[in-house]
VEXDREN-2710 file (C-alpha; in Angstrom, 1 decimal):
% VEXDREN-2710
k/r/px/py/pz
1/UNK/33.8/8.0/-17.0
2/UNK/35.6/8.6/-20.6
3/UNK/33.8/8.9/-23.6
4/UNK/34.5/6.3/-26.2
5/UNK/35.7/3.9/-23.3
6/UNK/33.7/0.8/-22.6
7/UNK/33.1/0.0/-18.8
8/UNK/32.3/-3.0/-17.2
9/UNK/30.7/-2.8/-14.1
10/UNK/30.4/-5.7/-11.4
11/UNK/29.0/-5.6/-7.9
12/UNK/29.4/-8.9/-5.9
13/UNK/26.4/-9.2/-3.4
14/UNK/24.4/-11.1/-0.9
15/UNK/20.8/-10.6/-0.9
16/UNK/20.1/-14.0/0.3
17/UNK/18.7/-12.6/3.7
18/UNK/17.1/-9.7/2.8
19/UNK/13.7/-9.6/2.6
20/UNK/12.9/-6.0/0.6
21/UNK/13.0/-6.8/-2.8
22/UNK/16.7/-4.8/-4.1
23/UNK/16.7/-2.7/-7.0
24/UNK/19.8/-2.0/-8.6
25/UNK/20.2/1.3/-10.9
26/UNK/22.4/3.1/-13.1
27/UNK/21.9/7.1/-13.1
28/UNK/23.1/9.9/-15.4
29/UNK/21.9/12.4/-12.8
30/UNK/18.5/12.2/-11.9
31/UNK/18.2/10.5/-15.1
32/UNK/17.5/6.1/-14.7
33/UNK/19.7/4.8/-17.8
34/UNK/19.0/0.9/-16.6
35/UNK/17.5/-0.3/-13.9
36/UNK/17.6/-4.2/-12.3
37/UNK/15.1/-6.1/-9.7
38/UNK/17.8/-8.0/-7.5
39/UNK/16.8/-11.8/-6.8
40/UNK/17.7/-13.5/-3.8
41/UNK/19.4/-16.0/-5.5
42/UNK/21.6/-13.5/-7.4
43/UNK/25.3/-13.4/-6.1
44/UNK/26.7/-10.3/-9.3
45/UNK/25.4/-7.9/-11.0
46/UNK/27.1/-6.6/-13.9
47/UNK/26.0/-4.0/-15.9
48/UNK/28.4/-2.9/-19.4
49/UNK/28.2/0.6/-20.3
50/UNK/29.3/3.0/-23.2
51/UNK/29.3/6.8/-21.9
52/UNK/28.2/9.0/-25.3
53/UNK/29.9/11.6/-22.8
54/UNK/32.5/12.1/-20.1
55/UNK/31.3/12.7/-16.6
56/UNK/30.2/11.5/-13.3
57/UNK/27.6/8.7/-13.4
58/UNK/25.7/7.5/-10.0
59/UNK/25.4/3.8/-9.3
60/UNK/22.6/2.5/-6.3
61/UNK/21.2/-0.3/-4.6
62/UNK/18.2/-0.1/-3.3
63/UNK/15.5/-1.7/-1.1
64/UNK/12.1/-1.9/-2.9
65/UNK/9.2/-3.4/-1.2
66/UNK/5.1/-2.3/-1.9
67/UNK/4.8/1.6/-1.2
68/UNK/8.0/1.9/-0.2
69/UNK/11.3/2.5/-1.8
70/UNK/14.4/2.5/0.5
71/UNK/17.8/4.1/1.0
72/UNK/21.0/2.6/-0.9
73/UNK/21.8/-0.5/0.7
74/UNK/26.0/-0.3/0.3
75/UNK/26.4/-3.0/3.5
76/UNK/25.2/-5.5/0.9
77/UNK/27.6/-5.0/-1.9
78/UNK/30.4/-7.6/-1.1
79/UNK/32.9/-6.6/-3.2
80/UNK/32.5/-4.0/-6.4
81/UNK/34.9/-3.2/-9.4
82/UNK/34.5/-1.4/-12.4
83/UNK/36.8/-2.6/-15.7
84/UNK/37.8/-0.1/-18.3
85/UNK/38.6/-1.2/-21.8
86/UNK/39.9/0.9/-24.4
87/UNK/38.3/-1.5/-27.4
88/UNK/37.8/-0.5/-31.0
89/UNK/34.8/-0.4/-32.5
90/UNK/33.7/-1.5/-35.7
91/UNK/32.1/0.7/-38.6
92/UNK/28.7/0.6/-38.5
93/UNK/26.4/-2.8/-39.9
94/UNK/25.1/-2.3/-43.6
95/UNK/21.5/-1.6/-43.5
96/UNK/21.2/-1.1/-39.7
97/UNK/23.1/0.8/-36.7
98/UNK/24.5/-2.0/-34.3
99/UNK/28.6/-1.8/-33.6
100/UNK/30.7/-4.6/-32.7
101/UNK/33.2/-4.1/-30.1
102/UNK/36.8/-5.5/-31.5
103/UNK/38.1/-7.1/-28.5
104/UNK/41.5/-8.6/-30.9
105/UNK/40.7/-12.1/-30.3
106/UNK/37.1/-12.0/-30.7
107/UNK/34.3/-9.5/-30.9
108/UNK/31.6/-8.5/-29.1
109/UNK/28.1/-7.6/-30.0
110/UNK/26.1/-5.3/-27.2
111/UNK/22.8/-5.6/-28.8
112/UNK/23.2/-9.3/-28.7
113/UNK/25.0/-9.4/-25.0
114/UNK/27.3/-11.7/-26.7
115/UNK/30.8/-12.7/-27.9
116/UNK/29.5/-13.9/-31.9
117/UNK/33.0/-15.3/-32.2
118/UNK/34.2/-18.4/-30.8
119/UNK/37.1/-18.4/-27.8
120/UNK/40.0/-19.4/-29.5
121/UNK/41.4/-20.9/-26.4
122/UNK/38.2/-22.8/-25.9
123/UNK/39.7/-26.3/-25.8
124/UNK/41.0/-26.0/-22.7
125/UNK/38.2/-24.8/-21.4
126/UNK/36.2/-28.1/-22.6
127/UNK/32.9/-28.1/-20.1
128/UNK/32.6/-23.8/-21.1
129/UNK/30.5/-23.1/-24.0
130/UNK/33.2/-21.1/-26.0
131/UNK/31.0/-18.3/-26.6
132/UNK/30.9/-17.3/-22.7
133/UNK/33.1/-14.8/-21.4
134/UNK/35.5/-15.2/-18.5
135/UNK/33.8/-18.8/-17.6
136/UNK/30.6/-17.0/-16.8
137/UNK/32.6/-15.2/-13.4
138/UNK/33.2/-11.9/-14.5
139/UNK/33.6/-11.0/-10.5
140/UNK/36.8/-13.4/-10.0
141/UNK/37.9/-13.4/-14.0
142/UNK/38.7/-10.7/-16.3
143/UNK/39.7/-11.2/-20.0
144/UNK/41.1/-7.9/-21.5
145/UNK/41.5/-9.2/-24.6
146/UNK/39.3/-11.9/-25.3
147/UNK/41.2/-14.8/-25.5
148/UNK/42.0/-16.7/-22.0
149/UNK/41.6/-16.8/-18.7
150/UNK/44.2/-15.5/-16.7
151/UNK/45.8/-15.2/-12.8
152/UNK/42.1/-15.7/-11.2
153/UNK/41.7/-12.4/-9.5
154/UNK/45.0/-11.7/-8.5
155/UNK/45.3/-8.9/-10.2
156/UNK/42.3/-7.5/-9.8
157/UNK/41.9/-3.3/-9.8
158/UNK/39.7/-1.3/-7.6
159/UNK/37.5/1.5/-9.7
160/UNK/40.4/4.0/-9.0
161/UNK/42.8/1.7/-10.4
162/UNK/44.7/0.7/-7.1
163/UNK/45.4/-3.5/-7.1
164/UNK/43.3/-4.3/-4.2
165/UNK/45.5/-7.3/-3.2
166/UNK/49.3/-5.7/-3.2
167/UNK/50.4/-8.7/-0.3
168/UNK/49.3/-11.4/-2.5
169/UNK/50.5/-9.8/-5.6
170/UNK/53.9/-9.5/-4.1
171/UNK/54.2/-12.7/-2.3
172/UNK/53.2/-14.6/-5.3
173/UNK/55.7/-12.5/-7.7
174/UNK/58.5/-13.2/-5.3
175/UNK/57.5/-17.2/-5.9
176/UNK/57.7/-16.8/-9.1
177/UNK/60.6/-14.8/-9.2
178/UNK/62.6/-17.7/-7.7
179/UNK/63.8/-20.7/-9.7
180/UNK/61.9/-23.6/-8.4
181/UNK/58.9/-21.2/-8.2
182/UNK/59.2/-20.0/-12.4
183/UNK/59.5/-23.9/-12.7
184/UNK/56.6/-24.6/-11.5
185/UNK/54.8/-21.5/-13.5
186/UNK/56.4/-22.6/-16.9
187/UNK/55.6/-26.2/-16.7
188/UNK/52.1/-25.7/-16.0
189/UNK/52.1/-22.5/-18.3
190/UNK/49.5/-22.2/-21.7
191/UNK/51.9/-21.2/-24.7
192/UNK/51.6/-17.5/-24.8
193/UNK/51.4/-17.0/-21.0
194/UNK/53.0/-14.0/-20.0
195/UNK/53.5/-12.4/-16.3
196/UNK/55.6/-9.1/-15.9
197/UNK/56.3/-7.9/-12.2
198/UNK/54.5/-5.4/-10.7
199/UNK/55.7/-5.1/-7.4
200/UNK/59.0/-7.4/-8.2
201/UNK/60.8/-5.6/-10.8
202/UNK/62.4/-7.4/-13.4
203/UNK/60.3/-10.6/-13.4
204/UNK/59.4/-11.7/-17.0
205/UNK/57.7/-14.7/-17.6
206/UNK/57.3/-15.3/-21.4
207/UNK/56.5/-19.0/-22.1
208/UNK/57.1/-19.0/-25.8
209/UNK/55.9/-23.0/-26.1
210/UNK/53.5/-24.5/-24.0
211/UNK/55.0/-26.1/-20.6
212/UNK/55.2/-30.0/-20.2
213/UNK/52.3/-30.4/-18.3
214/UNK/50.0/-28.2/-19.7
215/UNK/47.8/-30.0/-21.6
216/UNK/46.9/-32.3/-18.6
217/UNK/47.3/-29.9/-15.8
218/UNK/45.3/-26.8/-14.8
219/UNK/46.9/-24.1/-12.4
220/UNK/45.2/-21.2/-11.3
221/UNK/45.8/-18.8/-8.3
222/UNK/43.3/-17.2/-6.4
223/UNK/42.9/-14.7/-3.9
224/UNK/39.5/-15.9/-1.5
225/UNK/37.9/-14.5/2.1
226/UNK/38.9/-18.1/3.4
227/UNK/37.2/-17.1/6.7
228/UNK/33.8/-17.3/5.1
229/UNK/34.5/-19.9/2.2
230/UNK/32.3/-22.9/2.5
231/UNK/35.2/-25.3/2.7
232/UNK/37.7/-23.6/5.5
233/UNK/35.1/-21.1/7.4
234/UNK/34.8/-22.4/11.0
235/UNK/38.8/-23.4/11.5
236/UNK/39.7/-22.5/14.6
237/UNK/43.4/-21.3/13.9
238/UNK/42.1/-20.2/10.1
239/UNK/43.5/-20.9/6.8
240/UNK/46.3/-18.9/5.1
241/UNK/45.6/-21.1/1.8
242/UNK/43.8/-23.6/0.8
243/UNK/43.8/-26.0/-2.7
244/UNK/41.2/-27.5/-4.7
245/UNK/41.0/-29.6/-7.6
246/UNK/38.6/-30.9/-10.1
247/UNK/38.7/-33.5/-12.5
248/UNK/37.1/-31.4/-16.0
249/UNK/34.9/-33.0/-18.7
250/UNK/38.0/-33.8/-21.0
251/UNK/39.9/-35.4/-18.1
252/UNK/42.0/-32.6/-17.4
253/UNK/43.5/-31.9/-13.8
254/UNK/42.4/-28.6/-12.8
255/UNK/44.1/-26.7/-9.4
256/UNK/42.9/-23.8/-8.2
257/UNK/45.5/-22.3/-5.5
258/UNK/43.7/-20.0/-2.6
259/UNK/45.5/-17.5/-0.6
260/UNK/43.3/-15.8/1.9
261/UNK/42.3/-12.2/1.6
262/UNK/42.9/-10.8/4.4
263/UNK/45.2/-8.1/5.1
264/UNK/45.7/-7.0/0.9
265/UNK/47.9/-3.8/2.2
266/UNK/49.6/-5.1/5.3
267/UNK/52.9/-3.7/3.8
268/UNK/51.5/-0.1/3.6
269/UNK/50.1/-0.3/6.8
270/UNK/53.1/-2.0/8.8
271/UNK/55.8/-1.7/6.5
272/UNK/58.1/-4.6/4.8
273/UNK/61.7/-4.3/6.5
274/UNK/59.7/-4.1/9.8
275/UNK/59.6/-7.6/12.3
276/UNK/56.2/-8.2/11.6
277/UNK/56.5/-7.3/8.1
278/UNK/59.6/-9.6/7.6
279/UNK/57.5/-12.0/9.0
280/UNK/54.5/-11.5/7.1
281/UNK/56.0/-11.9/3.3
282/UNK/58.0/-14.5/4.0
283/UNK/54.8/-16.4/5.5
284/UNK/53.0/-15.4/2.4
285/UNK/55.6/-16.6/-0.4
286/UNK/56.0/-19.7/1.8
287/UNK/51.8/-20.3/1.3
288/UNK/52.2/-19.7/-2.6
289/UNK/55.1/-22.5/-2.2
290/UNK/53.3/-24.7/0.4
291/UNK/49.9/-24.8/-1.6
292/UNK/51.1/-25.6/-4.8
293/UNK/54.8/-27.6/-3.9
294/UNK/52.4/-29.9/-1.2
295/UNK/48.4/-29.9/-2.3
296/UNK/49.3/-29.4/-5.7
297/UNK/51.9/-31.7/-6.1
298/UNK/50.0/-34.5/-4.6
299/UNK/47.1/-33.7/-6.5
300/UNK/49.0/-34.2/-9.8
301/UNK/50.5/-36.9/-8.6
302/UNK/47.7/-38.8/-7.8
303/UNK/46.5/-37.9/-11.3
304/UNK/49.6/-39.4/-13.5
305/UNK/49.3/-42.1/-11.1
306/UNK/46.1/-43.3/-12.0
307/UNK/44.2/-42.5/-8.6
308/UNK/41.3/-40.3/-9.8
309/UNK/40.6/-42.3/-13.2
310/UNK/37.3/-42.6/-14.5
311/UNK/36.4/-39.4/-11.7
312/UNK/34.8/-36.2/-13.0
313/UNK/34.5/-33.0/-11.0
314/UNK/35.7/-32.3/-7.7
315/UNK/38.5/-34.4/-5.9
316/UNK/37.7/-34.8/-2.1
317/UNK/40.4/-33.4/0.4
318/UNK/43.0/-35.3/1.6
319/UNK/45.2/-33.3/4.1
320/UNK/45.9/-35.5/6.4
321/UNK/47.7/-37.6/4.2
322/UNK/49.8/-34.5/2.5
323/UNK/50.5/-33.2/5.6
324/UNK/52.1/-36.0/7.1
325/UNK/56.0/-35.8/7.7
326/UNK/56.5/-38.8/5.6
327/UNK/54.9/-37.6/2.4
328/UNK/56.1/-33.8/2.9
329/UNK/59.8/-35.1/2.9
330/UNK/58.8/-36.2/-0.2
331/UNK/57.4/-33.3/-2.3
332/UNK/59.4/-30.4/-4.4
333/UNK/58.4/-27.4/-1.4
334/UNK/60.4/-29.6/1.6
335/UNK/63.1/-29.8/-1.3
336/UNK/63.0/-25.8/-1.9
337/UNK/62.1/-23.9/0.3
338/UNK/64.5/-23.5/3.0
339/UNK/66.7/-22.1/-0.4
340/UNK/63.4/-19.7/-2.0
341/UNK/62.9/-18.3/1.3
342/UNK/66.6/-17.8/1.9
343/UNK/66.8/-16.1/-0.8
344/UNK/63.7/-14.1/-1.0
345/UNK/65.1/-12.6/2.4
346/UNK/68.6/-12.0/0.9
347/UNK/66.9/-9.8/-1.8
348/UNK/64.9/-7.7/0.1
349/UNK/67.3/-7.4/2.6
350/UNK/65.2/-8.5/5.8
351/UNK/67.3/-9.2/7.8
352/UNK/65.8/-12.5/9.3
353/UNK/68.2/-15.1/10.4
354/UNK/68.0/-19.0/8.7
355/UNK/67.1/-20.4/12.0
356/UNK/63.8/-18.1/12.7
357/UNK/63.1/-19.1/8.7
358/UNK/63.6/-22.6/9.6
359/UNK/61.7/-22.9/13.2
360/UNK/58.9/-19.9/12.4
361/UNK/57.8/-19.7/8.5
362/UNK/58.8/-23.5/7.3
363/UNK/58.7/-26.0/10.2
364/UNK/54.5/-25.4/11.6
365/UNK/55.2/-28.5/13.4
366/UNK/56.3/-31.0/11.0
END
């Protein structure tokens, strides 16, 4: 770790099962610079941390239990990441020694623990307190600069800096890189959302004014273990996707697209212009298309249609309805994506024919 950097540490864990008590600690060598007594109920542990100097720092998790004191415990970390921001910091307080971390939209006061600035953004955000950071998730959410919420964990960064989810990254960029998918972005899109291409070079989002359906509609995309989530664990065949929606306090449709986390560097293992490669992105894009062009579009058409008034929080599934033939003739993805797919292929020069895009990635039996 850097000097003069600010790092953000999060561990996602299970300790439901466990019965030693878990300690969690933060080492500068052999020296303890914070320790934590895990609780079972506890699901992240985030620890933020200001190195006075740059070097190698040792991070454990522990069992604890009377007269005892175990071995690191690694198997129980979930997931782990470790967020560097380059912030400034603010002169020193008259008459004392704290420093407020200037995160540009608001700032942030470690002696406190807290933002002391309001989320500028917070409307949208209406059952939040708008002093909280990243909805209180800071192991799905990040919020470089303060200010909104933005692709879920999509982008999310492994503590060397590598995206940990380069499949999903690039089957949702190709989505968006297509016309009816950038549609679908901008319409939805807060004013000020951008999105630059990563893997898909030359995609630029920039929505300059806020979309025509942002102030009623919530999207957000998410990349979820949908083996083990409560809602699709159990499927025999599994779930490539899966979409949710909840009606918030202030009445505002709010979709949260899933794509599955499974196989995050399929590319680098099997390659893209490979058979099973060719196969595998174009499944992908069409889940980013399927979830949001099907679920989503019912969902919000439910909404403007009056279904869910005078509901609050989550919308029961309904997918037998929205998987029906009849309906699915009906939506924007039976509309589209014969053509997104088409052309997603034609750019990356795949080499898959329209029929084997028809019969293998679109049709699943309708």
């Amino acid at each position: 770790m850097e000097k003069g950097n600010t790092y953000h540490i999060i561990l996602n864990i299970d300790a439901s099962n466990f019965e030693p008590q878990l300690e969690f600690g933060f080492w500068d060598g052999n020296r303890k610079l914070y320790e934590y007594y895990v609780h079972k109920s506890d699901t992240v542990i985030s620890y933020t941390f200001k190195p006075q100097e740059t070097k190698t720092y040792r991070i454990n998790l522990r069992m604890r239990q009377a007269g005892y004191e175990g071995e690191a415990q690694t198997f129980y970390v979930k997931s782990a990441a470790i967020h560097q921001y380059q912030v400034k910091v603010s002169e020193e307080t008259k008459g004392g020694s704290s420093h407020i971390y200037d995160f540009h939209a608001r700032q942030y006061a470690p002696a406190l623990g807290r933002f002391w600035s309001v989320d500028p953004h917070a409307e949208n955000y209406y059952s939040i307190s708008p002093y909280a950071y990243v909805a209180n998730n800071p192991i799905i959410y990040i919020d470089p600069d303060g200010r909104d919420i933005e692709l879920g964990n999509l982008y999310a960064k492994d503590a060397d800096g590598n995206y940990l989810h380069t499949r999903q990254i690039l089957a949702f960029e190709l989505f968006a890189s297509t016309k009816s998918g950038k549609e679908f972005i901008m319409q939805r899109a807060q004013e000020g959302f951008k999105l630059e291409g990563v893997f898909v070079k030359g995609l630029s989002i920039d929505a300059e004014s806020a979309g025509s359906l942002s102030s009623k509609v919530d999207a957000k995309f998410q990349v979820t273990d949908l083996d083990n989530y409560e809602t699709t664990k159990g499927l025999a065949a599994g779930a490539a996707g899966l979409t949710e929606a909840e009606i918030t306090d202030k009445g505002k449709l709010s979709v949260t697209y899933h794509m599955n986390s499974e196989n995050p560097d399929f590319f680098k293992q099997h390659g893209l212009r490979t058979e099973n490669g060719a196969h595998e992105i174009l499944s992908s894009v069409d889940t980013w298309a399927h979830e949001s062009m099907v679920h989503g579009h019912a969902k919000e058409q439910n909404f403007f249609g009056g279904k869910y008034q005078g509901m609050k929080g989550k919308i029961p599934p309904d997918g037998r309805t929205e998987h029906s033939a009849s309906f699915l003739r009906q939506t924007p993805y039976y509309r589209n994506i014969d053509n997104m797919l088409r052309g997603v292929n034609k750019s990356l020069k795949l080499g898959v024919s329209d029929d084997y895009i028809w019969r293998k990635i679109i049709f699943h039996g309708y």
